[in-house]
C-alpha positions as CSV (number, residue, x, y, z in Angstrom):
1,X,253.4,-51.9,90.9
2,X,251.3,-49.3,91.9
3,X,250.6,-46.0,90.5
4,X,249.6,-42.6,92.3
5,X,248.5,-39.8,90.4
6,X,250.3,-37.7,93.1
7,X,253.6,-39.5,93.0
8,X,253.6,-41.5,89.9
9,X,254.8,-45.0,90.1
10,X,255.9,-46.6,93.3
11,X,257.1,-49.8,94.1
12,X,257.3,-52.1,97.5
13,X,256.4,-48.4,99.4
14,X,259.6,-46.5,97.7
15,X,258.6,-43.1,96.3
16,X,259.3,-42.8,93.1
17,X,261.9,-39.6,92.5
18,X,259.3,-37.2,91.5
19,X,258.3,-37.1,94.9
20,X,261.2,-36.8,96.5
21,X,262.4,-33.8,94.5
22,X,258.8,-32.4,95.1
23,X,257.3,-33.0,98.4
24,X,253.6,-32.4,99.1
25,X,252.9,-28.9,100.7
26,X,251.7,-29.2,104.5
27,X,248.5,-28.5,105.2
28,X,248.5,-25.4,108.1
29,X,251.3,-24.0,110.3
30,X,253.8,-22.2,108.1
31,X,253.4,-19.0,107.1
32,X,254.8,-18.6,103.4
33,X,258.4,-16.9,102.7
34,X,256.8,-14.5,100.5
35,X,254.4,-13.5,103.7
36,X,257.6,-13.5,106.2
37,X,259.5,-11.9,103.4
38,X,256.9,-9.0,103.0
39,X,256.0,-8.7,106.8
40,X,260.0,-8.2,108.0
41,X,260.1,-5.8,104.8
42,X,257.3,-4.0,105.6
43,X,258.4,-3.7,109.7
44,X,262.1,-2.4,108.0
45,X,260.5,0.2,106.4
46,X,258.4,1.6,108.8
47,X,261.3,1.9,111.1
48,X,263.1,4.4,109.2
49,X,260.5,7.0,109.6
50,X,260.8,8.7,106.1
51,X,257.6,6.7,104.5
52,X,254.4,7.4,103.8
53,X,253.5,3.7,103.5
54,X,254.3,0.2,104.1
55,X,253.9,-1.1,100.9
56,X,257.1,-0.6,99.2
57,X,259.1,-2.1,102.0
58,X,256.3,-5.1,102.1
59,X,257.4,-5.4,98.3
60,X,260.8,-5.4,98.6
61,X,260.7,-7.8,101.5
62,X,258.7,-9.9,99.4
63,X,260.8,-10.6,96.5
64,X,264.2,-10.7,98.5
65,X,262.3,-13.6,100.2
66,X,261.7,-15.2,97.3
67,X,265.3,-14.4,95.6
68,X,266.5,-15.9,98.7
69,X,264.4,-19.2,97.8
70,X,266.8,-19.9,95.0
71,X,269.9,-17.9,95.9
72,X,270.6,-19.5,99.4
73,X,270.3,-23.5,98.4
74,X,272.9,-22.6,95.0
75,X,275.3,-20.6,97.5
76,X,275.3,-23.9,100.2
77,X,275.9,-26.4,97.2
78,X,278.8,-24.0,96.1
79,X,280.1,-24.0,99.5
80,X,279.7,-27.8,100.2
81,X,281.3,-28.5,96.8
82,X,284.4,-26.2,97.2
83,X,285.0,-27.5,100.5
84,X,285.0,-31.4,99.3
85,X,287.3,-30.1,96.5
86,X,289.8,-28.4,99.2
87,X,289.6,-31.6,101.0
88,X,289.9,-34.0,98.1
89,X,293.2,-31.8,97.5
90,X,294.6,-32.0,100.8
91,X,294.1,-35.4,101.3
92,X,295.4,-35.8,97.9
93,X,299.0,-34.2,99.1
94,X,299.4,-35.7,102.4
95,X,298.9,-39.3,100.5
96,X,301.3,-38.2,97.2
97,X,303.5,-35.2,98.9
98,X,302.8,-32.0,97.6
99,X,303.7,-31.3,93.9
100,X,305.9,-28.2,93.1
């Protein structure tokens, strides 16, 4: 068995879970969220005209993006999960009938 500082123990090329819950950043291409985030802020702002300066927009922008980080993979699992439910249900009454 061998052992990766990066990945911790692997066996026959498998990645142990710890680096599949945790991927190794890419090096280059990708701007971060929280840059996007406080760029598209920062653009919103400046389009309403009634600001002195970018920066509170660029904040804003900034911590939606990273709200958004978290927010956005809960509210997909939620949706995923209530659909399988729904299904599970119907599939449950056109097997058993529906129960009054």
């Amino acid at each position: 068995m061998a052992y990766s500082y990066r990945t911790g123990p692997e066996t026959r090329n498998f990645p142990s879970t710890r680096a599949l819950a945790f991927p190794q950043r890419q090096e280059g291409t990708l701007v971060s969220t929280t840059t996007t985030g406080a760029l598209i802020g920062a653009a919103i702002d400046s389009l309403s005209g009634d600001d002195d300066g970018v920066a509170d927009g660029a904040i804003i922008g900034a911590v939606t993006a990273n709200v958004l980080k978290v927010v956005a993979p809960l509210v997909v699992t939620y949706a995923v999960g209530w659909a399988v439910l729904r299904g599970a249900a119907e599939l449950k009454d056109r097997i058993f009938g529906e129960v009054e």
